[in-house]
C-alpha positions in Angstrom: -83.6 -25.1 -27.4 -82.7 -25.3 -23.7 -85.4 -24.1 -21.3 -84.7 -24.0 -18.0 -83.8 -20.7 -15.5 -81.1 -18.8 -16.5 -79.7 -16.1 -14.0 -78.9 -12.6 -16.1 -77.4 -9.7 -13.9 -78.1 -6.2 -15.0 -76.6 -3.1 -14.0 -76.2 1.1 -15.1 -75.5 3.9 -14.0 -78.0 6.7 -13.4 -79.5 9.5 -15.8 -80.3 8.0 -19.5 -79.1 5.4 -19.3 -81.2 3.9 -16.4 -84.3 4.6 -18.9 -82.8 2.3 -21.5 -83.0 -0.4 -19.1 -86.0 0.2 -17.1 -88.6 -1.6 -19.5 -86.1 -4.5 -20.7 -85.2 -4.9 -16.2 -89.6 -4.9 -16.2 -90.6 -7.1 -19.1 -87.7 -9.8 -18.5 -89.1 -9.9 -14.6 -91.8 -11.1 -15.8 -90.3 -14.0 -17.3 -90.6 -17.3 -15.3 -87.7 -18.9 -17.2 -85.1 -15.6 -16.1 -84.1 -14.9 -12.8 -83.3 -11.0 -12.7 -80.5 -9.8 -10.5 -80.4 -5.7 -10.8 -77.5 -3.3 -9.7 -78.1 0.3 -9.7 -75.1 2.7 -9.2 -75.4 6.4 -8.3 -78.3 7.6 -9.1 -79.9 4.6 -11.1 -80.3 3.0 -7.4 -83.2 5.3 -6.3 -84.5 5.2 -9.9 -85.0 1.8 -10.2 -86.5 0.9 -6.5 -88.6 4.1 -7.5 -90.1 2.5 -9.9 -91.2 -0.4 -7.8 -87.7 -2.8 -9.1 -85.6 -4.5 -6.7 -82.0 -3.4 -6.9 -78.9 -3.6 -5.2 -76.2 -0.8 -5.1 -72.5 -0.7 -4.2 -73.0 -2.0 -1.1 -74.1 -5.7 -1.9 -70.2 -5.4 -3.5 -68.9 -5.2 -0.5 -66.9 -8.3 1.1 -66.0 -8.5 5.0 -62.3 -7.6 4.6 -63.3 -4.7 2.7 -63.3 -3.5 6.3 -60.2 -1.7 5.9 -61.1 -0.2 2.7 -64.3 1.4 3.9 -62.6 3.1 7.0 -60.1 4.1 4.4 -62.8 5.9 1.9 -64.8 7.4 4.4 -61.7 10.4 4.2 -62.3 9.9 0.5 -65.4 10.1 -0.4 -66.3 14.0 -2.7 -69.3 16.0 -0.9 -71.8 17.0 -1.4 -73.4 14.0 -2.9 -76.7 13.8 -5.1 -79.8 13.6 -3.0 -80.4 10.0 -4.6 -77.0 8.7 -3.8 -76.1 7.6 -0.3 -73.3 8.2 2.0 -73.1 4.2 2.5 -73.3 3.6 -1.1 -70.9 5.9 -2.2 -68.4 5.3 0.5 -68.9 1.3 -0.8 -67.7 2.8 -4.6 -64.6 4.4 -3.0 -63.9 1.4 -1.3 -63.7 -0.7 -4.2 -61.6 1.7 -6.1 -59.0 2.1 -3.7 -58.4 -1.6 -3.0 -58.5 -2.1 -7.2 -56.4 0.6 -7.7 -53.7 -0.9 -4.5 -54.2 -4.8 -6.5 -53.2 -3.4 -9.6 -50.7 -0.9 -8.8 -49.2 -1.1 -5.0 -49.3 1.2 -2.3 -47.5 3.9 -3.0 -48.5 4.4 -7.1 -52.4 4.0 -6.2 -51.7 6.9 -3.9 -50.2 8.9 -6.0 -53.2 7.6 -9.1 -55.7 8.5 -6.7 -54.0 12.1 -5.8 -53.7 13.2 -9.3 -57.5 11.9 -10.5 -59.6 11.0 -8.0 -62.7 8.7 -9.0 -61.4 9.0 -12.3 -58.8 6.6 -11.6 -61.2 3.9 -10.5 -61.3 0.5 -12.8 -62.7 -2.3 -10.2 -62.8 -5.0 -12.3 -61.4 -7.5 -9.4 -64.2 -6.4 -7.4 -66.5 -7.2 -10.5 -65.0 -10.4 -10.9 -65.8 -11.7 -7.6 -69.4 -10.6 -7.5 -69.3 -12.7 -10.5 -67.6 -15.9 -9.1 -70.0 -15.3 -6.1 -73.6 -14.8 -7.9 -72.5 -16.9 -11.3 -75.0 -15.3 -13.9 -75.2 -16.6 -17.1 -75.5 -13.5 -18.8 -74.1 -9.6 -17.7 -76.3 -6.8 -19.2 -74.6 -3.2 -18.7 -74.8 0.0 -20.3 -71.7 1.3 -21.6 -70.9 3.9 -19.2 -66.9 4.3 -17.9 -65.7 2.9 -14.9 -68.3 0.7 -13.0 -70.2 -1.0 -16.5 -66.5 -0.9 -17.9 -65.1 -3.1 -15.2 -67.9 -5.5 -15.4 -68.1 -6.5 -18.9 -64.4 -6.4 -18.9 -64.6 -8.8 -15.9 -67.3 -10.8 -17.1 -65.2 -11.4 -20.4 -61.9 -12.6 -18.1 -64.4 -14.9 -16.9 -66.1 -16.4 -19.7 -69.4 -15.1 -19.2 -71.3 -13.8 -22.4 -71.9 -9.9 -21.7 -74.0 -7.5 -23.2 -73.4 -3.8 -23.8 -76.9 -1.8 -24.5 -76.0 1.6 -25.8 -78.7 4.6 -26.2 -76.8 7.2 -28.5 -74.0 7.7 -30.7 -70.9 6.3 -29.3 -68.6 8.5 -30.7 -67.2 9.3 -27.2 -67.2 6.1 -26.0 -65.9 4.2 -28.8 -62.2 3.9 -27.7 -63.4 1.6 -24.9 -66.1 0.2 -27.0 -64.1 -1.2 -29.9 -61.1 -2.1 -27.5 -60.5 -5.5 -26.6 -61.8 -7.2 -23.7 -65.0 -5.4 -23.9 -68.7 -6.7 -24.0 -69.2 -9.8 -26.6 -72.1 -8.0 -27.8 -73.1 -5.0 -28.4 -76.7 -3.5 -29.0 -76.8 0.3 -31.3 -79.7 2.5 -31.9 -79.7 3.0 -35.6 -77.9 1.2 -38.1 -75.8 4.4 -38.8 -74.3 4.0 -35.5 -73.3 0.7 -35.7 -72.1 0.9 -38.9 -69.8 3.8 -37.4 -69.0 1.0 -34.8 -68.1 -1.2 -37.0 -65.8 1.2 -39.0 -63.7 1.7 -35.2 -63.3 -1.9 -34.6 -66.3 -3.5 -33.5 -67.2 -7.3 -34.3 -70.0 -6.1 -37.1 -71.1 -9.9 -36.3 -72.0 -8.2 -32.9 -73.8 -5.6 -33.4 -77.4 -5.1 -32.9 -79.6 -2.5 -34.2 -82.5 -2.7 -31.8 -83.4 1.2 -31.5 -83.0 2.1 -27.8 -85.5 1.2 -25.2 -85.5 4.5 -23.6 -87.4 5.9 -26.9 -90.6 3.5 -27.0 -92.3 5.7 -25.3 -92.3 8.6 -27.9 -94.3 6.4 -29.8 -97.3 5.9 -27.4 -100.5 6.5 -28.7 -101.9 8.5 -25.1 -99.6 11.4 -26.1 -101.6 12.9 -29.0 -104.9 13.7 -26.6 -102.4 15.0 -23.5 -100.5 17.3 -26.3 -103.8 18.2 -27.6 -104.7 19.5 -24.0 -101.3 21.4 -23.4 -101.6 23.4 -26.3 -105.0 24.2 -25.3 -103.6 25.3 -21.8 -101.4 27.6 -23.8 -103.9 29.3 -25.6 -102.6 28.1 -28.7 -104.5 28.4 -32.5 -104.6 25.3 -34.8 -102.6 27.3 -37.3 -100.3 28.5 -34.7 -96.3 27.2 -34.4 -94.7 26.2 -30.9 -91.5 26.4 -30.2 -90.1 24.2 -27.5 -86.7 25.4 -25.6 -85.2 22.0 -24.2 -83.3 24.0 -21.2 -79.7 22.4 -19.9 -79.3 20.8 -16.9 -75.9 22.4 -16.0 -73.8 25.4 -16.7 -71.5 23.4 -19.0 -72.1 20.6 -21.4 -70.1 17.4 -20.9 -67.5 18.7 -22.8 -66.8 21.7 -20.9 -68.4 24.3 -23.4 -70.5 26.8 -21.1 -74.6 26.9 -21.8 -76.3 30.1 -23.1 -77.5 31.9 -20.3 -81.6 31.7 -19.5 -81.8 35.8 -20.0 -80.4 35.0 -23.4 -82.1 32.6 -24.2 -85.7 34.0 -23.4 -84.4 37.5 -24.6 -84.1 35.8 -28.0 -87.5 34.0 -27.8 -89.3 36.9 -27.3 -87.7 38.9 -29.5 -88.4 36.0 -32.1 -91.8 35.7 -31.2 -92.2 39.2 -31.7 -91.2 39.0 -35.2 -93.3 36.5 -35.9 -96.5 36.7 -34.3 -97.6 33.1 -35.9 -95.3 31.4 -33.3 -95.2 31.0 -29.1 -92.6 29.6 -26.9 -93.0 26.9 -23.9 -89.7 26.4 -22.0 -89.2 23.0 -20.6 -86.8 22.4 -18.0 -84.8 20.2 -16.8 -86.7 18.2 -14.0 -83.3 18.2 -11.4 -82.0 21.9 -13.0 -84.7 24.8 -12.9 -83.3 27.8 -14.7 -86.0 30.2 -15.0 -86.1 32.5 -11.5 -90.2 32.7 -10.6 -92.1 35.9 -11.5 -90.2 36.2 -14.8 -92.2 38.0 -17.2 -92.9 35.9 -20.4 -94.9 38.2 -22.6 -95.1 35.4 -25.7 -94.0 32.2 -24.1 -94.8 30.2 -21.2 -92.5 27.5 -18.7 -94.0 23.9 -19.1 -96.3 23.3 -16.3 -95.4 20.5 -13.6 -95.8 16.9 -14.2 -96.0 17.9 -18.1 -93.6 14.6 -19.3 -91.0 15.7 -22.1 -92.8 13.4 -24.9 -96.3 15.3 -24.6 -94.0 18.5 -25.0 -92.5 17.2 -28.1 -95.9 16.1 -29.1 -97.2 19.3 -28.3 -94.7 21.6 -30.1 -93.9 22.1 -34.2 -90.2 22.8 -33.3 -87.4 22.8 -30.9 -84.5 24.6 -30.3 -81.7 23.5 -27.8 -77.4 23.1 -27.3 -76.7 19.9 -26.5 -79.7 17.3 -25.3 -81.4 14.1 -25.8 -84.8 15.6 -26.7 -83.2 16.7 -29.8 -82.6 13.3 -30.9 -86.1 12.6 -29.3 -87.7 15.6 -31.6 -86.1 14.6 -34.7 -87.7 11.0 -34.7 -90.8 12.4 -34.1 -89.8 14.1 -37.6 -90.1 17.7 -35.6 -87.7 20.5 -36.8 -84.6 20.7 -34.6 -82.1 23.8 -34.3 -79.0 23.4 -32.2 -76.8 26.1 -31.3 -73.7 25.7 -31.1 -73.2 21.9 -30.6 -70.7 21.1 -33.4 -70.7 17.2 -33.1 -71.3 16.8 -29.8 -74.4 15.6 -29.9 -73.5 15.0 -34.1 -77.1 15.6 -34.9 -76.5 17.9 -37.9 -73.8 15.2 -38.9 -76.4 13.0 -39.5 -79.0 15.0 -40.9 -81.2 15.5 -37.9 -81.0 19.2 -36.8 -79.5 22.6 -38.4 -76.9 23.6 -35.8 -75.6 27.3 -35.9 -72.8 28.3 -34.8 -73.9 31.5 -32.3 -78.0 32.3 -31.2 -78.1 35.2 -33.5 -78.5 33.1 -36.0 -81.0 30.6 -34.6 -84.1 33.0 -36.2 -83.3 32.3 -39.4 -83.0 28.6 -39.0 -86.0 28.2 -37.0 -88.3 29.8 -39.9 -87.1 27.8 -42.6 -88.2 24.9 -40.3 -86.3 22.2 -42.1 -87.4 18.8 -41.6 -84.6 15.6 -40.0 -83.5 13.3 -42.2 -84.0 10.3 -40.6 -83.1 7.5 -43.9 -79.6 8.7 -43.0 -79.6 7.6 -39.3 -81.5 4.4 -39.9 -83.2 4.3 -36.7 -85.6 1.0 -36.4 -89.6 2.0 -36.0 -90.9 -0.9 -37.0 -90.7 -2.5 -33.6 -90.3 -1.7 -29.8 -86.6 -1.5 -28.9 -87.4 -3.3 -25.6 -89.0 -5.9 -27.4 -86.3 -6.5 -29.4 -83.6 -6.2 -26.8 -85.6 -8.3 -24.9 -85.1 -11.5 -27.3 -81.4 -10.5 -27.9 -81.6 -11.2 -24.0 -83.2 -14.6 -24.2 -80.5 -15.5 -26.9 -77.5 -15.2 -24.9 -78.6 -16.4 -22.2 -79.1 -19.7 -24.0 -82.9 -19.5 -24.3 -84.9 -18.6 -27.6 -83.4 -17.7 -30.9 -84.2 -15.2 -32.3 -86.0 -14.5 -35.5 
């Protein structure tokens, strides 16, 4: 067992996939024997210096004779940007795109690449591979978004440096870059379902790690039981009564283009449902960065989710959920709560897997929220015996040449 420092760079991209790495980025800081470099790009950036982490962003890529570049992106860059993401930092991304995009293809064809899809068409992988040549990790930890993570595991592979991919969901979209070569050596999975399916498109099965994702330790915190026990007295709500918990979207369409229900639906349906059956209230929790629910609008048998309320007391809170396409389905279902989808298909796959009962249009959402079927979570295979940051933690150590692991 060698034990000495070992330098392990760590970078994602914003939204979910900065909370996977949050607690593995704060537990392996505190490790004398790992010296922790973190990038954040878009919004990941603010998240993690928010929460007290030193990060860099796409600026600390940036070399002197990027000059040209730069001047070059500043015409380039799409506004208006997230609050969270800076002009400097984004013009740095654009930078780096361009002068990938003129290495790999010329002048003229990374014009016209750049014309026809924009940011799309970004791959910097020569920009990854000199940050790596100039900060030398021993180990590259990314999540396994497109583009920026892409490029750096691939670059970190054309320079023989062991990589880590730390996935939160299903995959199934991202597979055809996952299971490609020249991607990360390893790869970490939330459930052994999911990595079976990984394994089915191409994966290493060798390489695959079911660790649960990191991002969902802290459903499983004790405190929320006495702060759900206080919301539900806030709501006025009976021991014997049900709540219903509306997971609201974030944006008009879903990822995959399919247009949201819209919020006068949705609580038209809710009340209506909560008419019929009296036994039952609804709370609407939205989306911290997307309120959809216009102040002053009556809610005769539900109630919007007061401020600072975090989604896992709501989910400890409530005895069911419906949604269209979120993560606090997934969320609800391992907290064994009833989930109906509507609409979702198999993006997210949850009835796939046992784990919601999607229907196809909201009028039939009443139905399927009284029988209040129970997930199926033995199909999934999701790993609650441990923390998923623990165990991501020692996967860590391992390839960086530290500890085994048991």
């Amino acid at each position: 067992m060698r034990r000495h420092t070992v330098k392990v760079l760590i970078a994602c991209y914003g939204g979910g996939h900065v909370q996977s790495l949050l607690p593995v980025v704060r537990q392996l800081s505190d490790q004398p024997d790992i010296s922790v470099t973190v990038l954040g790009f878009t919004t990941a950036l603010a998240t993690f210096r928010s929460a007290g982490i030193a990060a860099d962003g796409y600026c600390s890529l940036l070399d002197a004779d990027d000059a040209p570049w730069l001047s070059q992106a500043q015409t380039c860059v799409e506004k208006p940007l997230h609050p969270d993401v800076s002009e400097q930092d984004s013009a740095a991304y654009y930078a780096l795109g361009l002068r990938d995009l003129h290495i790999d293809h010329g002048a003229d064809k990374a014009r016209e690449l750049f014309a026809r899809d924009g940011r799309k068409a970004f791959m910097p992988v020569h920009a990854m591979r000199r940050l790596l040549r100039r900060s030398t990790p021993d180990l590259v930890v990314a999540t396994t978004s497109p583009r920026s993570e892409l490029a750096l595991v691939r670059a970190a592979r054309l320079e023989g440096i062991e990589s880590l991919a730390v996935s939160d969901l299903f995959l199934q979209h991202e597979s055809s870059y996952i299971c490609a070569p020249g991607y990360a050596n390893h790869l970490t999975v939330m459930a052994a379902a999911v990595g079976e399916d990984m394994a089915r498109r191409g994966f290493p099965a060798e390489r695959i790690h079911v660790t649960g994702s990191p991002a969902f330790d802290s459903l499983f915190d004790g405190t929320h039981a006495a702060a759900a026990a206080s919301l539900r007295q806030l709501l006025g709500m009976g021991d014997h009564q049900k709540l219903l918990l509306w997971a609201c979207p974030s944006a008009p369409v879903s990822l995959i283009g399919k247009p949201f229900i819209d919020t006068a639906s949705m609580i038209a349906f809710l009340e209506a449902y909560c008419d019929k059956w009296p036994d039952t209230r609804y709370l609407i929790r939205q989306h911290p960065s997307k309120p959809v629910v216009p102040p002053g609008t009556p809610l005769r048998r539900g109630s919007v989710c007061p401020p600072g309320v975090t989604i896992e007391t709501c989910l400890h809170a409530c005895d069911q959920v419906i949604l269209e396409t979120s993560t606090v389905g997934l969320q609800a279902a391992l907290l064994g709560k009833p989930v109906v989808t509507v609409g979702a298909g198999d993006y997210p796959p949850y009835a796939a897997y046992g784990l919601a009962v999607d229907v196809p249009v909201l009028a039939e959402a009443g139905a399927a929220l009284r029988r209040m079927t129970a997930p199926d979570l033995a199909r999934l295979a999701y790993p609650l015996q441990e923390r998923a940051t623990d165990r991501v933690g020692r996967l860590v150590r391992e390839l960086a040449g530290l500890d085994g692991v048991n």
